[in-house]
LOVEXGU-360128 format. One record per residue (C-alpha): residue number from 1; residue in one letter; x, y, z. Coordinates in Angstrom, 2 decimals. Layout:
<atoms>
<atom num="NUM" residu="a" east="X" north="Y" up="Z"/>
...
</atoms>
This chain:
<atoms>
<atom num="1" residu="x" east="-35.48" north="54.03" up="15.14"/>
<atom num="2" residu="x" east="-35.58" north="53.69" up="19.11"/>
<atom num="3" residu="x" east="-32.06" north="55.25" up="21.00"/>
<atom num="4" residu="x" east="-29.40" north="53.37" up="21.55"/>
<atom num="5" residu="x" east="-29.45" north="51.45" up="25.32"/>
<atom num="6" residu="x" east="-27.73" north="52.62" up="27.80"/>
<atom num="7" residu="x" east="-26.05" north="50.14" up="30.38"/>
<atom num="8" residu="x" east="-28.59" north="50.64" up="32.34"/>
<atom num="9" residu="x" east="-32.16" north="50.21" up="31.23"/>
<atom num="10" residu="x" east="-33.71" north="54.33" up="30.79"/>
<atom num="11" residu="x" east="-37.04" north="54.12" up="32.36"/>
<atom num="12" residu="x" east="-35.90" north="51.89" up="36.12"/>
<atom num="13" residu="x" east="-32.27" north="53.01" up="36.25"/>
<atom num="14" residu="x" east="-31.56" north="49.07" up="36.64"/>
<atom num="15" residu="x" east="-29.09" north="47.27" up="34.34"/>
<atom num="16" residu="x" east="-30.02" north="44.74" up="32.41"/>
<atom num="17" residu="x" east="-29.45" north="40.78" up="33.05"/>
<atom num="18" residu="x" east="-26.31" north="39.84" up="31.31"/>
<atom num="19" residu="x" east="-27.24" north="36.49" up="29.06"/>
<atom num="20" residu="x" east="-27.05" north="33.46" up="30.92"/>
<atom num="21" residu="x" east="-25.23" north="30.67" up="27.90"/>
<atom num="22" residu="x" east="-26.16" north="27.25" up="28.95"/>
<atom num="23" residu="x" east="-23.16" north="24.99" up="30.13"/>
<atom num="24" residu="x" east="-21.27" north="22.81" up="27.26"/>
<atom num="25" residu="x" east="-18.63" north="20.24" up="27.94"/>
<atom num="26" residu="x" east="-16.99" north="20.00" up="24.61"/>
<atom num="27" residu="x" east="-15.10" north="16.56" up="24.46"/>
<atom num="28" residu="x" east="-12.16" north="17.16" up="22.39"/>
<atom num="29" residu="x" east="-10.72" north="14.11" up="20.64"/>
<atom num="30" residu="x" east="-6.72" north="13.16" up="20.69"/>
<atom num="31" residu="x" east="-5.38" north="12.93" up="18.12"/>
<atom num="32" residu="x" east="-7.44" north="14.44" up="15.46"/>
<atom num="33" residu="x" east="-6.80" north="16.14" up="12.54"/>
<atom num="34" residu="x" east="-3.39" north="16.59" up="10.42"/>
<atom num="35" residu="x" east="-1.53" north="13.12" up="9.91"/>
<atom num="36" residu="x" east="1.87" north="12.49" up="8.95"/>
<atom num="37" residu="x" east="1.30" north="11.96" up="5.37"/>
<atom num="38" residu="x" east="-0.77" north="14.82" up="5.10"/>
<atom num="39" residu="x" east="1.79" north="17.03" up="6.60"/>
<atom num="40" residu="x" east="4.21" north="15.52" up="4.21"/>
<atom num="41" residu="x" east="1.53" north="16.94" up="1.29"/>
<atom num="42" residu="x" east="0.45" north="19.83" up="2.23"/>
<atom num="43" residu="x" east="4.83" north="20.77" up="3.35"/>
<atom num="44" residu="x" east="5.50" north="19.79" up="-0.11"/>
<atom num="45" residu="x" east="3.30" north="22.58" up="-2.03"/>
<atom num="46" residu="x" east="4.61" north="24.92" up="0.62"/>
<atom num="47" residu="x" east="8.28" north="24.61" up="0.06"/>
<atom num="48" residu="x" east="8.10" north="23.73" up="-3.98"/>
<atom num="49" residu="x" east="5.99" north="27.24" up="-3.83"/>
<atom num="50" residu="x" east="8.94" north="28.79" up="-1.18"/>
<atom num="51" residu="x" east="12.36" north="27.40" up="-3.59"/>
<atom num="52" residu="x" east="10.39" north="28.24" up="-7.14"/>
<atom num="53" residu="x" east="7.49" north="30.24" up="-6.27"/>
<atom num="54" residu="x" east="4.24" north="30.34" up="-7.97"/>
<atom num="55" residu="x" east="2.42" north="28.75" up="-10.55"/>
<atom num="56" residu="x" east="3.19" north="25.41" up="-8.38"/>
<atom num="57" residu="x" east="0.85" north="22.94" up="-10.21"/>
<atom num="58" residu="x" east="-1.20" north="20.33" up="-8.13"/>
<atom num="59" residu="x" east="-2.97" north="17.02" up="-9.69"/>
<atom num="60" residu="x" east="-5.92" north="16.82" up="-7.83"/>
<atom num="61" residu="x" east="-6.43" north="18.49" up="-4.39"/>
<atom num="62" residu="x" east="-3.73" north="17.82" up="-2.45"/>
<atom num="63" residu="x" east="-5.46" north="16.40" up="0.64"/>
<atom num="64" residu="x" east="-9.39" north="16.78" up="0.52"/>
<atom num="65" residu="x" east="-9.73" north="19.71" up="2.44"/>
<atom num="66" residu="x" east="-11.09" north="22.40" up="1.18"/>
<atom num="67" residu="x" east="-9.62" north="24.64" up="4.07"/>
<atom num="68" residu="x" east="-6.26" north="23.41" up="2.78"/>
<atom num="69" residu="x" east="-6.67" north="23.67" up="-0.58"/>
<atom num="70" residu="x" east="-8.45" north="27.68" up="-0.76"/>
<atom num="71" residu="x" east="-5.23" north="28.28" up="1.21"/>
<atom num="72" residu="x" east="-2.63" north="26.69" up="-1.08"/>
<atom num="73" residu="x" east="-4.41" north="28.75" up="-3.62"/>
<atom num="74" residu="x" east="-4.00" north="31.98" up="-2.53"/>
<atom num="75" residu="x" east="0.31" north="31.00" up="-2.18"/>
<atom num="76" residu="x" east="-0.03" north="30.46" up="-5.66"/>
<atom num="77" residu="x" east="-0.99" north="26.86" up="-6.01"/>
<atom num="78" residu="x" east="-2.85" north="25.57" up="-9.47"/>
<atom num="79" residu="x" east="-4.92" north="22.77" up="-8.68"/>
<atom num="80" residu="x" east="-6.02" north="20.56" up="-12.10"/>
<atom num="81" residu="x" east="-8.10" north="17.30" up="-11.91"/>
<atom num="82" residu="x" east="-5.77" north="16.09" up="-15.13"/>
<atom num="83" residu="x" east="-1.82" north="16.54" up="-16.55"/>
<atom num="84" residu="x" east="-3.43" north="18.41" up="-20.45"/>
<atom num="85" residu="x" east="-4.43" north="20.99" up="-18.28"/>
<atom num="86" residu="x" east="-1.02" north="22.00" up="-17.48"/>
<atom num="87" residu="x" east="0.42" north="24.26" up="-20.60"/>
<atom num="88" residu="x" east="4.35" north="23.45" up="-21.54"/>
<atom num="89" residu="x" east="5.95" north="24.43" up="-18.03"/>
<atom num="90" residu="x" east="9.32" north="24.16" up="-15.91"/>
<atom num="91" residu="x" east="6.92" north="25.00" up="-12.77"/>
<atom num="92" residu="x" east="7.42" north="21.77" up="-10.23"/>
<atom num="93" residu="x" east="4.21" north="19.27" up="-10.64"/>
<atom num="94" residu="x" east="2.71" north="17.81" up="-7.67"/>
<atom num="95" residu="x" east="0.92" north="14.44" up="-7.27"/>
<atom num="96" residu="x" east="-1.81" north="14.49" up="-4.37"/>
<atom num="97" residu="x" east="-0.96" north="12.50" up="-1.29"/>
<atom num="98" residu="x" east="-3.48" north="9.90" up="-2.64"/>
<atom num="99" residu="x" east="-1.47" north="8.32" up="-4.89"/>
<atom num="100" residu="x" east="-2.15" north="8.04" up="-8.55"/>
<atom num="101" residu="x" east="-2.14" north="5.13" up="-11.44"/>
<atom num="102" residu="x" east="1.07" north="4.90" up="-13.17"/>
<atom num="103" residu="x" east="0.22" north="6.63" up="-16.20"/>
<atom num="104" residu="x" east="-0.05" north="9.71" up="-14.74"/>
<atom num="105" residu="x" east="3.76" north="10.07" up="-14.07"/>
<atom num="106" residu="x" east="4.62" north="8.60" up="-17.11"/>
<atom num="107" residu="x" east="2.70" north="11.41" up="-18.95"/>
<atom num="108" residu="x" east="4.36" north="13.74" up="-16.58"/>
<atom num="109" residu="x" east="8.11" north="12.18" up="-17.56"/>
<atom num="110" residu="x" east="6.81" north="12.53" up="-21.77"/>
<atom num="111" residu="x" east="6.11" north="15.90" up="-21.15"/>
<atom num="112" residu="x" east="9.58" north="16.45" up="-19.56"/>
<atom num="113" residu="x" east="7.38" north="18.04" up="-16.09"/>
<atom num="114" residu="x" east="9.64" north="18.58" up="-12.97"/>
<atom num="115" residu="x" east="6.81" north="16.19" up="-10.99"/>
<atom num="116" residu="x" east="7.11" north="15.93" up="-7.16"/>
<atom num="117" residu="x" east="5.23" north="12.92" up="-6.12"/>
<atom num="118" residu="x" east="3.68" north="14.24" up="-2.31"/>
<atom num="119" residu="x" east="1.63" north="10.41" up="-1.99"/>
<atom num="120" residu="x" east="1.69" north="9.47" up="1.34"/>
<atom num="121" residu="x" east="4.38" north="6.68" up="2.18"/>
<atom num="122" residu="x" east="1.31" north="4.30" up="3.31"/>
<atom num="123" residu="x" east="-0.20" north="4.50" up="0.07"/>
<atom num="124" residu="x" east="2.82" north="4.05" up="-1.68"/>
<atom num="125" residu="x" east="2.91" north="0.35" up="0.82"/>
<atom num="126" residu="x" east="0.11" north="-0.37" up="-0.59"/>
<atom num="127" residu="x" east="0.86" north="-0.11" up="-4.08"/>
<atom num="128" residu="x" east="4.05" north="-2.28" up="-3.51"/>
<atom num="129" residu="x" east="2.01" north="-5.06" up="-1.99"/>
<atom num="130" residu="x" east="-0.17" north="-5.32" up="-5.02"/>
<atom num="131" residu="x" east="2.57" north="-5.11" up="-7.27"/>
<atom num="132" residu="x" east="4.56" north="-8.25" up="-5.36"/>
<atom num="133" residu="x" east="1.42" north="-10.10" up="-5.82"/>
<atom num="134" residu="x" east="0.86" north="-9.77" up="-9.06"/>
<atom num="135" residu="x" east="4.38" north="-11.01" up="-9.83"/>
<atom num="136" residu="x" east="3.71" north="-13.79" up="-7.77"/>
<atom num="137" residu="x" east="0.61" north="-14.37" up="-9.81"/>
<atom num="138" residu="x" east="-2.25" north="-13.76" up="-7.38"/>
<atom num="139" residu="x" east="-5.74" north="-12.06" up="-8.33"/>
<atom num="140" residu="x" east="-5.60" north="-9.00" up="-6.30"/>
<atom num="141" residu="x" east="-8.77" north="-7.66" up="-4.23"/>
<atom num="142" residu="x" east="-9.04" north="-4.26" up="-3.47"/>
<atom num="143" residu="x" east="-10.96" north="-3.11" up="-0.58"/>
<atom num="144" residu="x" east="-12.27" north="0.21" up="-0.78"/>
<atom num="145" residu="x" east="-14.87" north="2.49" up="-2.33"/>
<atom num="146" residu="x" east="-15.02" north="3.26" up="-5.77"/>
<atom num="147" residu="x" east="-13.96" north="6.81" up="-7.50"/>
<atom num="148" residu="x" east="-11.72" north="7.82" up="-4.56"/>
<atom num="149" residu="x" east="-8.51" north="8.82" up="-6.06"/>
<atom num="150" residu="x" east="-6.43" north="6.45" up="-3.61"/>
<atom num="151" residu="x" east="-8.63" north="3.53" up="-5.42"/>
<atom num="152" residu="x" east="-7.98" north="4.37" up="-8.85"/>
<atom num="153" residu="x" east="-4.14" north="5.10" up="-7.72"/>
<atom num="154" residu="x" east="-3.93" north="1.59" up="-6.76"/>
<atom num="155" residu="x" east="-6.53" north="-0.24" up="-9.50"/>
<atom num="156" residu="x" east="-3.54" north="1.83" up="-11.77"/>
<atom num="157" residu="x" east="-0.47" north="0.33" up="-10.90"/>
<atom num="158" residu="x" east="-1.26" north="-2.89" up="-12.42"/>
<atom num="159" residu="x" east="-2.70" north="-3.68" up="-16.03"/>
<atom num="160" residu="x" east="-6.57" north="-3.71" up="-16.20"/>
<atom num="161" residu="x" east="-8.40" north="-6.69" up="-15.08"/>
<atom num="162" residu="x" east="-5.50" north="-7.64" up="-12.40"/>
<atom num="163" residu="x" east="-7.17" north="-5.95" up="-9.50"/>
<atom num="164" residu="x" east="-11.17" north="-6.35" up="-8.16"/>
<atom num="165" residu="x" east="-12.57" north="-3.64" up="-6.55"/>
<atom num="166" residu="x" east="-14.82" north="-4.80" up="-3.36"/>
<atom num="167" residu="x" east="-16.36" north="-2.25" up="-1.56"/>
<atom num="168" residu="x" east="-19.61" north="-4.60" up="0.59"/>
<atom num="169" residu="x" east="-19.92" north="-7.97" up="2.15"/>
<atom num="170" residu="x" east="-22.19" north="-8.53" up="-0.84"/>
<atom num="171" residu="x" east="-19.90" north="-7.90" up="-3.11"/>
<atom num="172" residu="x" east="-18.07" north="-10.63" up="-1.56"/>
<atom num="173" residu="x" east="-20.65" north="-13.59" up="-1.72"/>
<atom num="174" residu="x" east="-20.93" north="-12.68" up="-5.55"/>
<atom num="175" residu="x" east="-16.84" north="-12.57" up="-6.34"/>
<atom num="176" residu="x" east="-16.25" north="-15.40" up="-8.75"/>
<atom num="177" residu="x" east="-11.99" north="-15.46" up="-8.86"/>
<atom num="178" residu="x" east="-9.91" north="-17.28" up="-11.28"/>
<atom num="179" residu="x" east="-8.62" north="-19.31" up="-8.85"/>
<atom num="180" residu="x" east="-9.66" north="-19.02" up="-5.56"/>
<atom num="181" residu="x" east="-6.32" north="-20.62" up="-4.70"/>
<atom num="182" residu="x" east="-4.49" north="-17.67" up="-6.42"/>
<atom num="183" residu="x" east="-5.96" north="-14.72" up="-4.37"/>
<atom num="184" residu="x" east="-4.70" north="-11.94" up="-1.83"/>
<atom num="185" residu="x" east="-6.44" north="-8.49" up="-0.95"/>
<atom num="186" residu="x" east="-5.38" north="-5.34" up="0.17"/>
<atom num="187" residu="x" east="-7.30" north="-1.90" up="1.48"/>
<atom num="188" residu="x" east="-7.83" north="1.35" up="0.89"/>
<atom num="189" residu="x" east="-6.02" north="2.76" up="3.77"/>
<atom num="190" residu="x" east="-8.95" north="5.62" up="4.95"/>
<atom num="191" residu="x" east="-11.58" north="2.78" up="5.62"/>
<atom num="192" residu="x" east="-14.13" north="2.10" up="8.60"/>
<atom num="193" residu="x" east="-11.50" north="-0.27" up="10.60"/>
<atom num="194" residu="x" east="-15.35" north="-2.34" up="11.26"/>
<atom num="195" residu="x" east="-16.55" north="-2.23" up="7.88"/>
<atom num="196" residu="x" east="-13.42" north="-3.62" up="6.53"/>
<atom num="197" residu="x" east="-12.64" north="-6.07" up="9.37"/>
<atom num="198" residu="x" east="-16.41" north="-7.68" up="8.13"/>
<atom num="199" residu="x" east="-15.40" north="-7.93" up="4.68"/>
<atom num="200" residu="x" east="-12.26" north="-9.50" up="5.31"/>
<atom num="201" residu="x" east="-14.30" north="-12.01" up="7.24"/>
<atom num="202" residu="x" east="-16.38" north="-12.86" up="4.29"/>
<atom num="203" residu="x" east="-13.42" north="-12.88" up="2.30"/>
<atom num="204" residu="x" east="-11.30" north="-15.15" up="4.47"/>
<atom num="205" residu="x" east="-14.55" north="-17.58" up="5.04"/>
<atom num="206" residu="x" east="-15.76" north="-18.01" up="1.48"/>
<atom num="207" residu="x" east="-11.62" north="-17.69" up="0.32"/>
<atom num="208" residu="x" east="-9.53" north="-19.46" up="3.55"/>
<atom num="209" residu="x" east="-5.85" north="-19.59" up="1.30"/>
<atom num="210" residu="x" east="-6.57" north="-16.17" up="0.52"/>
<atom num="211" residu="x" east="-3.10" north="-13.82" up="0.97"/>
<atom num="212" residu="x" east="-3.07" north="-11.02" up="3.86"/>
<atom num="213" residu="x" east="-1.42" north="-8.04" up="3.76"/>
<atom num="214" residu="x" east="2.24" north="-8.03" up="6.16"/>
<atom num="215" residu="x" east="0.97" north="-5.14" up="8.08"/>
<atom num="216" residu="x" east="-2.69" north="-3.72" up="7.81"/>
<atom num="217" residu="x" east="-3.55" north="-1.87" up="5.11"/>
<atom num="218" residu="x" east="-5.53" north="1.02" up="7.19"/>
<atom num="219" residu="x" east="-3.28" north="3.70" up="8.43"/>
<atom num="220" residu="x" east="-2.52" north="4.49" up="11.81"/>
<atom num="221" residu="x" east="-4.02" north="7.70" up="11.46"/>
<atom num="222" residu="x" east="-7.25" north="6.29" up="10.62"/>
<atom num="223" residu="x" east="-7.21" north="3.78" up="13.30"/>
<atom num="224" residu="x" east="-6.05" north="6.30" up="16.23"/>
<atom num="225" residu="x" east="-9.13" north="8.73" up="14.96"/>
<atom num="226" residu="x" east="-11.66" north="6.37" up="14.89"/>
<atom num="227" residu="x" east="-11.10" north="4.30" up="18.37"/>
<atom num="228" residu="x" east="-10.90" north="8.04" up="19.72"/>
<atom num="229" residu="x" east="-14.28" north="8.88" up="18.52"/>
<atom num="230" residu="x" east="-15.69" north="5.09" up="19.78"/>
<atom num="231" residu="x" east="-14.10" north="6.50" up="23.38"/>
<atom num="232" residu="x" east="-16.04" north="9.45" up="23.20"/>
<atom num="233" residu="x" east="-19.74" north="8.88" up="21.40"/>
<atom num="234" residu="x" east="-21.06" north="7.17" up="24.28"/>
<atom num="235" residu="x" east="-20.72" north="9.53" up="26.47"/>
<atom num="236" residu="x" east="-21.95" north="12.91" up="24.75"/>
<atom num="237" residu="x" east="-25.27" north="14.54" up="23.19"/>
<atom num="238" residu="x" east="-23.57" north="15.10" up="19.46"/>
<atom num="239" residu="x" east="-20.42" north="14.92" up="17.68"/>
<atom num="240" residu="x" east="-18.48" north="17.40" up="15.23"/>
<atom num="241" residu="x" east="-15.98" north="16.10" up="12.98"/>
<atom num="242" residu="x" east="-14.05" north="18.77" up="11.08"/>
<atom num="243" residu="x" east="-13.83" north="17.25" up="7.20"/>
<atom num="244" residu="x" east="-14.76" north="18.16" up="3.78"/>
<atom num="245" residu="x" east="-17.90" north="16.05" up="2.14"/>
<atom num="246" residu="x" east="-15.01" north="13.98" up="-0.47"/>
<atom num="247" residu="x" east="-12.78" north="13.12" up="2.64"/>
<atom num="248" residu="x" east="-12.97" north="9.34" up="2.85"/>
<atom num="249" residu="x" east="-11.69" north="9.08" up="6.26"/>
<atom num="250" residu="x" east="-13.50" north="12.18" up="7.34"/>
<atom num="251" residu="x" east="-16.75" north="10.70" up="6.72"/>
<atom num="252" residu="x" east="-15.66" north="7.04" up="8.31"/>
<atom num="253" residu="x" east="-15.43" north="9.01" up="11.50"/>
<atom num="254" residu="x" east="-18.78" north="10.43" up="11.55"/>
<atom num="255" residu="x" east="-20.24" north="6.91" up="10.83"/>
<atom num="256" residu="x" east="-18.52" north="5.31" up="13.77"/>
<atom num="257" residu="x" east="-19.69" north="8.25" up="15.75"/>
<atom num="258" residu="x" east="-23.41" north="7.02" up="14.65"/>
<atom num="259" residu="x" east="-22.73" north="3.39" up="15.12"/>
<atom num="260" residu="x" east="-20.74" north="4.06" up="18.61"/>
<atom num="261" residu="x" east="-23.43" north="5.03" up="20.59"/>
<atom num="262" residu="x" east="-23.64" north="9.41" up="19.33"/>
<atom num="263" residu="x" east="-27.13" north="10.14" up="18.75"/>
<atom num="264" residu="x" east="-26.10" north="13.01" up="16.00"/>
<atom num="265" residu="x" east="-23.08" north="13.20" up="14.23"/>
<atom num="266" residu="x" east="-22.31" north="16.41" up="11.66"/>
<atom num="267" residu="x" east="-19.26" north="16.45" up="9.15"/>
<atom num="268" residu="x" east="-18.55" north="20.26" up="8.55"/>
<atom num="269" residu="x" east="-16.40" north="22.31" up="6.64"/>
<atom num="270" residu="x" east="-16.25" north="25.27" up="8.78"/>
<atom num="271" residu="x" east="-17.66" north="27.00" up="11.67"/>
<atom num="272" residu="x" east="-20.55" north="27.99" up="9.28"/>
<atom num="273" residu="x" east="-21.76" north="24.87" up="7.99"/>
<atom num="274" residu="x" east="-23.08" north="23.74" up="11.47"/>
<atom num="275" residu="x" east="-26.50" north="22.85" up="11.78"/>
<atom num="276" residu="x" east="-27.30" north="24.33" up="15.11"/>
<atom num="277" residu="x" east="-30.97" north="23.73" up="14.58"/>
<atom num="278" residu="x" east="-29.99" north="19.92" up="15.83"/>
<atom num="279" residu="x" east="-28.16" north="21.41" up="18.49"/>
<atom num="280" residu="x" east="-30.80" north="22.89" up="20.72"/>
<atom num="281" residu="x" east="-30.49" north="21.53" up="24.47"/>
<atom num="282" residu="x" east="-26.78" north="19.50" up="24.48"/>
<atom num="283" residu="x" east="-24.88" north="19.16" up="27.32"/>
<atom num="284" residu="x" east="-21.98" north="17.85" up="26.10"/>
<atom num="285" residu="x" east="-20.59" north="17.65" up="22.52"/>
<atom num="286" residu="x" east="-17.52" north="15.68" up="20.95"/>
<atom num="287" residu="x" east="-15.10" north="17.37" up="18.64"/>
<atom num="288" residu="x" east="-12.94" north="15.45" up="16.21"/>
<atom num="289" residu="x" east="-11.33" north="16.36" up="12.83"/>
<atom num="290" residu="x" east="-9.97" north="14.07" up="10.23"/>
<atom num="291" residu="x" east="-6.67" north="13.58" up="8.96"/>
<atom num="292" residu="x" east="-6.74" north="16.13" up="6.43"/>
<atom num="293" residu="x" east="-8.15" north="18.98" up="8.72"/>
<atom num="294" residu="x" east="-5.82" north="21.20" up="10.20"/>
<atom num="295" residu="x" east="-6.07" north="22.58" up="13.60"/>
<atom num="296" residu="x" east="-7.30" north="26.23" up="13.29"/>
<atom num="297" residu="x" east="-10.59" north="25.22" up="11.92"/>
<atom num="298" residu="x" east="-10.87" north="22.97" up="15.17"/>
<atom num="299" residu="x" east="-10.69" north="26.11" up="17.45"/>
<atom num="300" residu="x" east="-12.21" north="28.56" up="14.83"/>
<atom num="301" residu="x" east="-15.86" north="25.68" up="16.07"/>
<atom num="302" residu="x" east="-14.89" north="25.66" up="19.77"/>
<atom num="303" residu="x" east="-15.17" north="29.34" up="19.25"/>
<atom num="304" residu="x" east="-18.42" north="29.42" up="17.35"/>
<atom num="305" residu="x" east="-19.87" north="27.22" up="20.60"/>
<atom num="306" residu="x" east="-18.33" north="29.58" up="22.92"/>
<atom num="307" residu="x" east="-20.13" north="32.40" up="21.22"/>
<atom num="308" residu="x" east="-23.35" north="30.33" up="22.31"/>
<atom num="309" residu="x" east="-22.49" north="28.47" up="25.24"/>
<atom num="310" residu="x" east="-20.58" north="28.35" up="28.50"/>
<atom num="311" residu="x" east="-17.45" north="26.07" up="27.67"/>
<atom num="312" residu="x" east="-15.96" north="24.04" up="29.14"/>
<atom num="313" residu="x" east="-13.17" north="21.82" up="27.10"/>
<atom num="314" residu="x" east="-11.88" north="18.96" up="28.30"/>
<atom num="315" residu="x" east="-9.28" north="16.54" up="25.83"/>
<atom num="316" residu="x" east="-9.58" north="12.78" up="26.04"/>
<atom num="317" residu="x" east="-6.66" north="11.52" up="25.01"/>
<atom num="318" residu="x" east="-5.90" north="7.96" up="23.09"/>
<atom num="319" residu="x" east="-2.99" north="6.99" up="21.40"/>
<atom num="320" residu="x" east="-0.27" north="8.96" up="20.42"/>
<atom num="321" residu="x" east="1.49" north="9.61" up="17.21"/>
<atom num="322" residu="x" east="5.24" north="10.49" up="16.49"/>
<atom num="323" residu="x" east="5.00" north="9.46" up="12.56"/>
<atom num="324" residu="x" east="7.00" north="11.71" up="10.26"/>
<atom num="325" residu="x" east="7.73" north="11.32" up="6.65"/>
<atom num="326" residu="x" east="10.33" north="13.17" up="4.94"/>
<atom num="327" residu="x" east="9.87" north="15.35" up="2.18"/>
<atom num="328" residu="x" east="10.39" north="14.12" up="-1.61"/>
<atom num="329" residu="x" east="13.93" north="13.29" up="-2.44"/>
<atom num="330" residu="x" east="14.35" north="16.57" up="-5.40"/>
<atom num="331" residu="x" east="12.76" north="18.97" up="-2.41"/>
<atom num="332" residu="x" east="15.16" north="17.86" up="0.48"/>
<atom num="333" residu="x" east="18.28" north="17.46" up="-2.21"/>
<atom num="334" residu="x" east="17.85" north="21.46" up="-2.98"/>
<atom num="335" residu="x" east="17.09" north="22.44" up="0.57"/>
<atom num="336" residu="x" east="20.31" north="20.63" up="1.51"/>
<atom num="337" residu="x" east="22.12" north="22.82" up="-1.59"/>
<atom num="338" residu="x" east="20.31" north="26.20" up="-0.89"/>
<atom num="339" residu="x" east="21.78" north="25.58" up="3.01"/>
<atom num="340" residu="x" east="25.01" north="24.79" up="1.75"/>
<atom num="341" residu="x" east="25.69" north="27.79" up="-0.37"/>
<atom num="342" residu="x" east="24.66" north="29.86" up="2.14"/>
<atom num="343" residu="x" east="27.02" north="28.84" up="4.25"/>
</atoms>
């Protein structure tokens, strides 16, 4: 084994070059990551796992991140796809902040659970619509992509056959209603806002009484992150977007990225999963996360670039968000009575 290297090199007595990294402008999208609803989620595991500690139980993962969700587990979190894989318990229940089909908290209710519903308050909107118009006795189109949880959340609120799921402009020109006179839609709220404004098209051309939704269907959150990422694909070499794989609107940002004018988009987990193979030679590099990504895995990648290359970060800023949802009734009602008797 050769001897360690001095600071300067042995045989000239000169010291070394230092590495030269290549420059990197790192455009960093605003607002990324965390959204109100997720907060919302992710706050309510926290403080059922603070006021009761653990096993807190968790239908699904709470937001699909798997940052998130490794994290919650180590606090004590139990994360189950169903309810029968919860023994007998007095250990709060929480539903994910996608929502879930009404059976699920009946079962909880028959099973006398203490269930904390964390679904995000835009979900929830959603839900309501389709219930109002099935009372008023519209067919009811859902817009979205099937086996995410939020869909089958929503397809459950109502008895089977009452909603359609449509997830192309295809599927549109091959919809036969009851009564095309009789029909209103609504959206998955994590959707391409592009994709989705193209079906609606074909919806509203082939169905013109067709029933909108009040207020669109896509979050705010979505929309913000996506129009930030059209801002910045033009102008840079590649794009990161912090997600997991199963995050819907995680992987709608790395599409727009594609169709905005990016030549290479990645969707990572963490630092590690980059691909820098497809990295070689960039100048400049957008950063975005999705709504269920939380913050320190953004700067845990501007780190893993800095390691590389010469940074040089510079935040281009769209809209901006004040949203905040309150925690579940049960959670805030005991936090009010744990600050009261300590008083």
């Amino acid at each position: 084994m050769p001897p360690a290297r001095d600071a300067t090199d042995a045989a000239s007595g000169v010291a070394p070059e230092p590495q030269i990294k290549p420059p990197l402008q790192i455009l960093l999208c605003s607002p990324r990551g965390f959204c109100a609803g997720v907060v919302r989620a992710v706050d309510t595991v926290e403080r059922a796992l603070a006021l009761y500690g653990a096993p807190v139980y968790v239908r699904h993962e709470i937001v699909h991140n798997r940052y998130v969700v490794e994290s919650l587990k180590k606090k004590g979190a139990i994360f189950v796809e169903e309810l029968d894989e919860i023994p007998d318990t007095t250990a709060p229940v929480v539903f994910s902040a996608h929502g879930v089909p009404k059976s699920v908290p009946e079962s909880a209710a028959k099973r006398n659970f203490f269930a904390l519903d964390a679904t995000c308050p835009l979900v929830s909107k959603v839900h309501r619509e389709a219930e109002v118009h099935h009372k008023r006795g519209l067919e009811i189109v859902l817009i979205g992509h099937a086996g995410h949880p939020e869909v089958e959340g929503t397809m459950g609120q109502l008895p089977k056959g009452a909603i359609t799921l449509i997830e192309t402009v295809a599927d549109v020109e091959t919809f036969t209603p009851r009564d095309p006179a009789k029909l209103a839609y609504v959206t998955q709220t994590t959707l391409s806002i592009d994709d989705c404004t193209d079906i609606i098209a074909a919806l509203q051309r082939r169905f013109p009484q067709i029933t909108a939704p009040h207020k669109e269907d896509i979050c705010y959150a979505t929309t913000n992150r996506q129009e930030a990422v059209k801002t910045v694909a033009p102008r840079v070499d590649a794009l990161i977007v912090v997600g997991s794989p199963n995050s819907s609107n995680s992987k709608r940002l790395q599409e727009v990225a594609l169709r905005n004018g990016c030549p290479h988009a990645q969707l990572v987990d963490r630092a590690a999963d980059i691909d820098w193979s497809r990295l070689g030679g960039i100048r400049t590099l957008g950063l975005t996360a999705g709504a269920s990504a939380p913050e320190v895995v953004v700067e845990e990648i501007i780190d893993a670039f800095a390691a590389r290359f010469d940074v040089a970060v510079e935040t281009v800023s769209g809209a901006t968000e004040s949203m905040f949802f309150p925690l579940p009734r049960q959670l805030r009602e005991l936090d009010k009575a744990a600050g009261t008797a300590a008083e």
